[in-house]
DOFITI-464592 format. One line per 5 residues: number of its first residue (from 0); for each residue x, z, y of C-alpha. Coordinates in steps of 0.1 Angstrom, whole numbers, always signed. Each point is the difference from the previous one (the first is absolute). Layout:
N
NUM) X/Z/Y ~ ...
! end
This chain:
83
0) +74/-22/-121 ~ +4/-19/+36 ~ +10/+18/+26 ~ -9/-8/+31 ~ +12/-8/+39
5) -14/+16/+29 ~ +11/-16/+30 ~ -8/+21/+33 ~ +1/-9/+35 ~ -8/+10/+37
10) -21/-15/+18 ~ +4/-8/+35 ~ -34/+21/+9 ~ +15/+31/-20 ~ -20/-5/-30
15) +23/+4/-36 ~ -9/-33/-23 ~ +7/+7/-39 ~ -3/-36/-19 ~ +3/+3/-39
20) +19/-30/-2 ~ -6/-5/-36 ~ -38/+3/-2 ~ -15/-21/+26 ~ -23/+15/+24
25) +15/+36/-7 ~ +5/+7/+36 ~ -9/+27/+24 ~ +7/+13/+34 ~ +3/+39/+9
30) +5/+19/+27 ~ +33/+11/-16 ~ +23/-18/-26 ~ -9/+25/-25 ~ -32/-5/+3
35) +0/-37/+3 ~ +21/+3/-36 ~ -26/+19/-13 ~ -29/-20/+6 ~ +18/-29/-10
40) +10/+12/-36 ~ -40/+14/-1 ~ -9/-34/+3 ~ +25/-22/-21 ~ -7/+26/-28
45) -37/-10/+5 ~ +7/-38/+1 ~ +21/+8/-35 ~ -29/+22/-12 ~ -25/-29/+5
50) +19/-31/-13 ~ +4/+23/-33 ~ -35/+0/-2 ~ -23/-23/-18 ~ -29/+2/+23
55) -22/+27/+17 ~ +10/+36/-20 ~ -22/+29/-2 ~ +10/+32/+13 ~ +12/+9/-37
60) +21/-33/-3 ~ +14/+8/+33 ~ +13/+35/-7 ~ +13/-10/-34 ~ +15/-30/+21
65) +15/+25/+21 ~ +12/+23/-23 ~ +16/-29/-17 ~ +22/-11/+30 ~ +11/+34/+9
70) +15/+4/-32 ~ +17/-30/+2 ~ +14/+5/+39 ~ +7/+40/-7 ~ +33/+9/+7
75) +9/-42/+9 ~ +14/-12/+38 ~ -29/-23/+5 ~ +12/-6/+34 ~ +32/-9/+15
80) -4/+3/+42 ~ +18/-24/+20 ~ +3/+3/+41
! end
């Protein structure tokens, strides 16, 4: 299983940025650096979620999808946050 980077910043306006260094476009900003973590692992686990799949899924597809990675990330460090 990959685990992967998180780098966080602050910006110079006060916002947090959260980049997912190992799945591009996994980035988000928060008001906070928890938050900004947050919304950035929501979003590389989507990216993940969506290069798995083979096309548009159904709702069932996506819940057995879902069901599918959770088992595989239960009790794994996915993430490894870097400052």
């Amino acid at each position: 299983m990959i685990r992967h980077r998180i780098e966080v910043e602050r910006e110079d306006d006060g916002r947090w940025l959260a980049d997912v260094v190992t799945v591009p476009g996994a980035m988000a900003y928060g008001e906070t650096r928890e938050i900004a973590i947050a919304r950035a692992k929501r979003i590389a686990i989507l990216e993940v979620t969506a290069n798995r799949a083979d096309g548009p899924l159904s709702v069932e597809s996506y819940i057995a999808l879902m069901k599918e990675i959770e088992a595989e990330i239960r009790g794994a460090e996915l993430f490894e946050v870097k400052s």
